[in-house]
C-alpha positions in Angstrom: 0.0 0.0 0.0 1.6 2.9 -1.0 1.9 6.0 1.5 1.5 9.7 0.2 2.9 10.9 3.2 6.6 9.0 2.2 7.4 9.9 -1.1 11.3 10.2 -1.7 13.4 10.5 -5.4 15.6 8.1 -6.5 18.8 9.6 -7.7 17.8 9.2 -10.6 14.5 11.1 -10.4 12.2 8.2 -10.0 9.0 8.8 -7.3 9.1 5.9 -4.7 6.6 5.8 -2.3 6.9 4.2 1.5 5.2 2.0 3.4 5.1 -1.1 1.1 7.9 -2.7 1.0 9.8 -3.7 -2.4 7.6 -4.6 -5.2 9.3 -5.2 -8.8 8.7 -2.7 -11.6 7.5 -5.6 -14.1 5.2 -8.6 -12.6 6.7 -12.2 -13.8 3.9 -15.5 -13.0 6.3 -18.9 -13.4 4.5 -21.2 -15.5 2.7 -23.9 -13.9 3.7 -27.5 -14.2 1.7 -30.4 -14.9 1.5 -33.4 -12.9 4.0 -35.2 -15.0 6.8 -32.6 -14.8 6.6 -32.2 -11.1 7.1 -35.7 -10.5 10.2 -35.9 -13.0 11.4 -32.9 -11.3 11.0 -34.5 -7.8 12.4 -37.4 -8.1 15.4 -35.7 -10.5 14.3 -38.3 -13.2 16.3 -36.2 -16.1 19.4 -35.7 -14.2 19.3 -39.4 -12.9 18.5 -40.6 -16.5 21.1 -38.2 -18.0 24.2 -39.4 -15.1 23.5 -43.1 -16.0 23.2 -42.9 -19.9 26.4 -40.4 -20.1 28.1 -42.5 -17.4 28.1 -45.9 -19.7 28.2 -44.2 -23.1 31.3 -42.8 -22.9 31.4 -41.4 -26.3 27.7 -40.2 -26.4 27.7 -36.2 -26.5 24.9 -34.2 -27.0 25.3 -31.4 -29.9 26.8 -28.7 -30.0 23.9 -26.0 -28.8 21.8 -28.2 -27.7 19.1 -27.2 -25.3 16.2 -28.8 -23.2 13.5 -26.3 -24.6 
């Protein structure tokens, strides 16, 4: 809740306004997983999978730039 009554200026000229505490200038909502991905991300299913595969394929590399998304 902002407070008229504690308004200050940022050095660089910006208004700020007491009493609320610190709230970000742009709003960001993390996407919501699925049952399925919260389960593979619990139990570390990718990294497990990933650490066993790598571990007995010694000559397995994954390309260059690769990415999980």
């Amino acid at each position: 809740m902002k407070n008229a009554q504690d308004v200050k200026m940022t050095d660089s000229g910006r208004t700020v306004y007491g009493g609320g505490g610190i709230t970000p200038d742009e709003k960001y909502t993390p996407e919501k997983y699925n049952k399925f991905q919260i389960e593979v991300i619990r139990k570390s299913a990718l990294f497990n999978f990933s650490a066993k595969y790598f571990g007995s394929h010694g000559d397995a590399k994954l390309p260059k730039g690769w990415s999980p998304r």
